[in-house]
C-alpha positions as CSV (number, residue, x, y, z in Angstrom):
1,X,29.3,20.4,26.2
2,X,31.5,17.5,27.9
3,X,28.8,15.3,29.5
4,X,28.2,14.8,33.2
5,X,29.3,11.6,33.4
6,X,32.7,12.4,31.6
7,X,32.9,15.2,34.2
8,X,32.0,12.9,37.2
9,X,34.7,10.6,36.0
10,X,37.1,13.5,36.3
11,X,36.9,13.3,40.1
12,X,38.5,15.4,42.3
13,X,40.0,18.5,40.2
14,X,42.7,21.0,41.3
15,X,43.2,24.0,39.4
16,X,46.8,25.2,39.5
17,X,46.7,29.2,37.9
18,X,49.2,32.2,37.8
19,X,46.5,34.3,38.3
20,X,42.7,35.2,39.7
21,X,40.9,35.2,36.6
22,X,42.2,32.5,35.2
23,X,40.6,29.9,36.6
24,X,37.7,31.4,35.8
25,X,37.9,32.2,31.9
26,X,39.3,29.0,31.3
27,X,37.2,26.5,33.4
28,X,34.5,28.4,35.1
29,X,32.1,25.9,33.4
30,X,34.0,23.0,34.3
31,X,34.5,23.9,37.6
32,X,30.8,24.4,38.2
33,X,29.5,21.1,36.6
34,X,31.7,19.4,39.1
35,X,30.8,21.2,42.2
36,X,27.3,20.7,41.2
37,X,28.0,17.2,41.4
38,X,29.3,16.9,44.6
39,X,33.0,16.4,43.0
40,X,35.8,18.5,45.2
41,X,37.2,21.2,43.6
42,X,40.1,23.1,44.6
43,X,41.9,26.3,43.1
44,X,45.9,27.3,43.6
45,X,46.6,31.0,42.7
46,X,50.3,31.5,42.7
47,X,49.7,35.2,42.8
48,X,47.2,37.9,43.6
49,X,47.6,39.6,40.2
50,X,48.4,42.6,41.8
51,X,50.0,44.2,38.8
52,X,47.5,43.9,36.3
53,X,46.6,46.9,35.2
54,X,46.7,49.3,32.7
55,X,46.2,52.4,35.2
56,X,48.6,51.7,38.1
57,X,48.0,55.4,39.2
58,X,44.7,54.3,39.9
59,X,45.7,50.8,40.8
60,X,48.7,50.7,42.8
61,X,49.6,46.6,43.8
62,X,48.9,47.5,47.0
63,X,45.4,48.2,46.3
64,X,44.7,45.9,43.4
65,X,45.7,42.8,45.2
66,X,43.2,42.6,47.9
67,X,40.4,44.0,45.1
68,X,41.2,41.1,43.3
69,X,41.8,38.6,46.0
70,X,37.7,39.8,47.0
71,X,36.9,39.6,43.0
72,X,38.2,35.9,43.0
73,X,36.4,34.9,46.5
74,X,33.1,35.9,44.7
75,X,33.8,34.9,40.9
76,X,34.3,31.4,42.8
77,X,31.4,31.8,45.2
78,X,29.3,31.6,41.9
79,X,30.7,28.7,40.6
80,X,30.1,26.8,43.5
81,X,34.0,26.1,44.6
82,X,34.9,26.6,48.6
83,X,38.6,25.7,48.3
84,X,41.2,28.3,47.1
85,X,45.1,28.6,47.9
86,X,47.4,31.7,47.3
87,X,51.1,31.5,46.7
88,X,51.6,34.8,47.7
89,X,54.2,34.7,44.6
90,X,54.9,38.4,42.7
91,X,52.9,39.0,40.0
92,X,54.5,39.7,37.0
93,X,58.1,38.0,38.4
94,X,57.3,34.2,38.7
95,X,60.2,33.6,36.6
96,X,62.6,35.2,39.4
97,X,61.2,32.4,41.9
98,X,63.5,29.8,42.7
99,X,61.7,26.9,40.7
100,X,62.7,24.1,42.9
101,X,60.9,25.5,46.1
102,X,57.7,26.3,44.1
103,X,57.7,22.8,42.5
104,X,57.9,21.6,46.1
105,X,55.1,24.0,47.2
106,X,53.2,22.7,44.6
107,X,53.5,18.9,44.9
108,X,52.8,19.0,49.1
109,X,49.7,20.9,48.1
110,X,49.1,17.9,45.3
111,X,50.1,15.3,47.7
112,X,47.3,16.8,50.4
113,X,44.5,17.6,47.9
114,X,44.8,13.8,45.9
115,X,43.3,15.0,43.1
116,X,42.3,12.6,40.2
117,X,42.8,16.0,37.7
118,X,45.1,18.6,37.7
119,X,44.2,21.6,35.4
120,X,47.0,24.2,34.4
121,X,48.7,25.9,31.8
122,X,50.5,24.0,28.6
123,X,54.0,25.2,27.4
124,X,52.1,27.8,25.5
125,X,50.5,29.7,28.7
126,X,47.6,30.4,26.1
127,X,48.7,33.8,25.6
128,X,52.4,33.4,25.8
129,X,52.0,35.3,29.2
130,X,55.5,34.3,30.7
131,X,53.9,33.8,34.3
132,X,51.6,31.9,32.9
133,X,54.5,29.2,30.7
134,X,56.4,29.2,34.2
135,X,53.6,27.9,36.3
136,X,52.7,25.4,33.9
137,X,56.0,24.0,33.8
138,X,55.9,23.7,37.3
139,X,52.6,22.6,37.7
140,X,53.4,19.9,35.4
141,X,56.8,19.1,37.3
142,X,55.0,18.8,40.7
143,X,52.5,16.3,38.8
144,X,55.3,14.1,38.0
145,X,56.5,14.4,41.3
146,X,53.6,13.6,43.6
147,X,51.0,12.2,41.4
148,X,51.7,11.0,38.2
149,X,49.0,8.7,37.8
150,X,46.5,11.6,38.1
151,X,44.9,13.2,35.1
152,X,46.4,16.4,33.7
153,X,44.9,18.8,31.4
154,X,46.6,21.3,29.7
155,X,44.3,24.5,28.7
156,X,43.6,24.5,25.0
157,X,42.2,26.7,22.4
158,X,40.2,24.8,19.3
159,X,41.2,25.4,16.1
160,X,37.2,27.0,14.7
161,X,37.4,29.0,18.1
162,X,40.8,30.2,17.3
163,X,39.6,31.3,13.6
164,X,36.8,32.7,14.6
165,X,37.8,35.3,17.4
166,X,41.0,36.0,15.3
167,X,40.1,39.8,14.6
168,X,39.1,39.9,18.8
169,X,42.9,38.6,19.6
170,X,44.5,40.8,17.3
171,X,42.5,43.7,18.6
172,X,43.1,43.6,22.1
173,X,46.9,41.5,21.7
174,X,45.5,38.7,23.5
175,X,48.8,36.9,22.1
176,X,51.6,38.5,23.7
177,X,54.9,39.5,21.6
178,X,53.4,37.4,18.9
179,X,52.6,33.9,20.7
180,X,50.0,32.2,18.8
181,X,48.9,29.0,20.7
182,X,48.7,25.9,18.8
183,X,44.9,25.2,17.7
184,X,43.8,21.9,18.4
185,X,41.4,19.8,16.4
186,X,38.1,18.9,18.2
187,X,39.1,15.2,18.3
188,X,42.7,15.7,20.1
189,X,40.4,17.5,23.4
190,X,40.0,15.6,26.0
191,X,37.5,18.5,27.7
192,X,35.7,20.7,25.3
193,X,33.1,22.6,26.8
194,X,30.2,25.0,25.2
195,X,28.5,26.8,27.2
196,X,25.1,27.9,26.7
197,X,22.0,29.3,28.6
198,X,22.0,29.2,32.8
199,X,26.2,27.8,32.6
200,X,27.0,30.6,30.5
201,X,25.5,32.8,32.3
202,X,26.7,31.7,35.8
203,X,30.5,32.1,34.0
204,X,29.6,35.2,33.1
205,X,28.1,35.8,36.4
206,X,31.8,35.0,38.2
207,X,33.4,36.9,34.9
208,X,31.7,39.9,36.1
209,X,32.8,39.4,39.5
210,X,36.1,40.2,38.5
211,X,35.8,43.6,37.2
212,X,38.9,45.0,37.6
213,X,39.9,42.7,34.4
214,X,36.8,41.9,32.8
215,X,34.7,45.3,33.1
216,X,36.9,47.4,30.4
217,X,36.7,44.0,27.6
218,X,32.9,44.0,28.1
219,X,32.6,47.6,27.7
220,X,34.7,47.8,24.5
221,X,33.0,44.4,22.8
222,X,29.5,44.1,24.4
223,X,28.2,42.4,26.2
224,X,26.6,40.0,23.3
225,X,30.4,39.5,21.8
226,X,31.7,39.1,25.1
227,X,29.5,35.8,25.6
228,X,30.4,34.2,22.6
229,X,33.8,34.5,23.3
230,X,34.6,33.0,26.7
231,X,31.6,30.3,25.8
232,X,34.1,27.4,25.3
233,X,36.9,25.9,27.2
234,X,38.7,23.0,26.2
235,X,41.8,20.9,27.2
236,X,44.4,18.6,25.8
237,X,45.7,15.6,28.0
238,X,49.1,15.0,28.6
239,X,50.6,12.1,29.0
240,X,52.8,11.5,32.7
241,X,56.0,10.8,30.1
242,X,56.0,13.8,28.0
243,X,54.8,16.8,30.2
């Protein structure tokens, strides 16, 4: 795991995500370390992921949103983090948003919180999830914009991580329409986290929280399985001159 002190010197950290749930799988263990430490930490959702489901029968948006605005409040009750934003953007449709007013949005929120990190999305979106590559891009764009001398980190997958949950991806299409992420070499991460004993389990702990996404995954892999597999997080830095 990153040490403390190269978490302290991360200082203030906003977390700018498409959705609830992704804060969580991709720096639930980061986000607590900080907290624990007295560091702000503060969490933008630019929707309420109010489409994701496979059942919408038993799911319409209107019901799923608020579920899922409730899962998030407690996945981030566990990790410690009082400070989350909604967007109130459409799930699913971020890429019919006028980009120029969520930019905006974005950097007055970045201009208020003065964060020394920003975490988001890379070009990839980690799954190729198209919400996911629009937020980043403006995530990134607002960073320029309001504080480009802050840190920011681009989520990351490592490249013995990505080999060995390969047969998990392919199984449940974590890569949509065929995106593959670029796997990154240990030494190219600026944060690579490996969680083990009480911070796993307080990730798994917010994981579980958010049932409506997480309870079906655990079910089909185990519970054992599902561990080892959101157990790591890990993040590239990106230069003010090339995001």
């Amino acid at each position: 795991m990153t040490g403390d002190d190269e978490i302290r010197c991360l200082g203030t950290i906003l977390g700018i995500w498409a959705h609830p749930d992704d804060e969580t799988y991709l720096s639930a263990g980061l986000m607590a370390a900080a907290a624990d430490n007295g560091q702000r930490v503060v969490v933008v959702s630019a929707t309420a992921g109010e489409h994701g489901t496979d059942d919408p029968v038993t799911w319409p948006p209107e019901r799923l949103g608020p579920v899922r605005a409730r899962e998030a409040a407690a996945a981030l009750a566990a990790l410690g983090v009082q400070e989350h934003r909604w967007m109130g953007l459409p799930d699913g449709d971020l890429r019919r948003c006028c980009p120029d007013e969520q930019i905006r949005r974005l950097a007055e929120t970045i201009i208020e919180v003065a964060p020394d990190t920003i975490l988001t999305f890379g070009p990839d979106g980690i799954t190729g999830h198209q919400d996911h590559q629009v937020l980043g891009r403006w995530a990134s764009a607002a960073h320029r914009l309001a504080r480009p001398g802050a840190c920011l980190l681009h989520a990351a997958l490592e490249e013995a991580y990505c080999k060995r949950f390969q047969p998990l991806h392919d199984r449940f299409e974590v890569f949509m329409d065929g995106a593959q992420p670029e796997p990154r070499h240990h030494d190219e991460l600026a944060v690579h986290l490996r969680l083990s004993g009480a911070e796993l389990d307080r990730k798994l702990v917010a994981l579980r929280a958010q049932a409506t996404q997480t309870a079906p995954i655990i079910e089909a892999i185990g519970a054992d399985n599902y561990a080892r597999w959101v157990a790591e997080e890990a993040f590239v830095e990106v230069l003010a001159d090339r995001s």
